[in-house]
C-alpha positions as CSV (number, residue, x, y, z in Angstrom):
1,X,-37.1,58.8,25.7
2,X,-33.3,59.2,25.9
3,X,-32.9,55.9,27.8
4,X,-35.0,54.1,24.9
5,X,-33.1,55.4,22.2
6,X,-29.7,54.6,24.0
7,X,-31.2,51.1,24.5
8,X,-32.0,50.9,21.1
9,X,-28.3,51.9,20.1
10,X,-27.2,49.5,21.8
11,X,-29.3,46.9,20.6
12,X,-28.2,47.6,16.9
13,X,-24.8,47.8,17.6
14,X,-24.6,43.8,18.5
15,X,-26.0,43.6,14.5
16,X,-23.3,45.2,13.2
17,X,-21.1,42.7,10.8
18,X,-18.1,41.4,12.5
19,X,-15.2,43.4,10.6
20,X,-13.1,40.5,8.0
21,X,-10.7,38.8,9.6
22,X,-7.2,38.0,7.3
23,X,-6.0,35.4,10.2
24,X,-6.6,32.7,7.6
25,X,-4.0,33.8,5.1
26,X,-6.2,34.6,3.0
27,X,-4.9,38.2,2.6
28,X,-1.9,37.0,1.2
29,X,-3.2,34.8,-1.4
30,X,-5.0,37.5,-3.3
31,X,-2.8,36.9,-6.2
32,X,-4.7,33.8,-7.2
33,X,-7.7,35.6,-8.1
34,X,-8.2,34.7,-11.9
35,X,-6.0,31.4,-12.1
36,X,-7.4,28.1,-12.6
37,X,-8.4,26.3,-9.3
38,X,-5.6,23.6,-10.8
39,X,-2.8,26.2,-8.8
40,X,-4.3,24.8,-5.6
41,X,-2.4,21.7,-6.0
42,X,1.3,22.3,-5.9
43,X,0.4,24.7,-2.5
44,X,0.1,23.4,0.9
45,X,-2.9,25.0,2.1
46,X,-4.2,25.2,6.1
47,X,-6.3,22.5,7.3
48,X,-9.6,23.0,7.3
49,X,-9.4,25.3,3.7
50,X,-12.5,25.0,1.8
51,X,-12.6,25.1,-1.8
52,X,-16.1,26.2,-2.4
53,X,-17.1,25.2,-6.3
54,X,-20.4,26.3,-7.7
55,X,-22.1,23.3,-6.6
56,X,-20.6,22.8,-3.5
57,X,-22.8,22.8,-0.1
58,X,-21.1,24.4,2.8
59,X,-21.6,25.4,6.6
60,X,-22.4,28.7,7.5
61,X,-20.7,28.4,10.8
62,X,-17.9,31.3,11.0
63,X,-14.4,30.7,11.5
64,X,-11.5,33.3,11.3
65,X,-8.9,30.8,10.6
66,X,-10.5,28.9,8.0
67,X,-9.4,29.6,4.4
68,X,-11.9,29.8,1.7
69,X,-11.4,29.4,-1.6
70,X,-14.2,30.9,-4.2
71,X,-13.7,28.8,-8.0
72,X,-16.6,29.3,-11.0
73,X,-18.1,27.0,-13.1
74,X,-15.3,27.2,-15.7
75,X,-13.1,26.5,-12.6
76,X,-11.2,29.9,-12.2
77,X,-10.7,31.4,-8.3
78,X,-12.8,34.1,-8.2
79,X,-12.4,34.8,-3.9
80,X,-10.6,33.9,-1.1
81,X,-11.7,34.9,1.7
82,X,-11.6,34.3,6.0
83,X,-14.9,32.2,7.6
């Protein structure tokens, strides 16, 4: 019984969600939360950043050093985040 339950542990352990990586940046840029997506221009952002709009289809392949970039319908960053 012991060895099932250990088993079991450490089955569920491998489902665990991989902590948030900040190697993206993305950390640091927390201050444009709110401002119009329109910001994004006058920065040189890393390759690879996506801006992801409402309407936008995207990869759900993982990444720790891409920079995402969250904007609403009216346009306003709302996340950035690493993935």
């Amino acid at each position: 019984m012991a060895r099932t339950l250990l088993a079991l542990v450490a089955v569920l352990a491998g489902c665990v969600a991989e902590p948030q990586s900040t190697t993206c940046g993305a950390e640091g840029l927390q201050g444009l939360v709110g401002r119009d997506k329109s910001a994004l221009s006058a920065m040189t952002l890393p390759a690879g950043t996506r801006v992801i709009e409402p309407w936008t289809a995207v990869t759900e392949d993982y990444s720790a050093q891409r920079l995402n970039i969250d904007v609403d319908a009216r346009g306003r960053i709302t996340g950035l985040w690493c993935g």
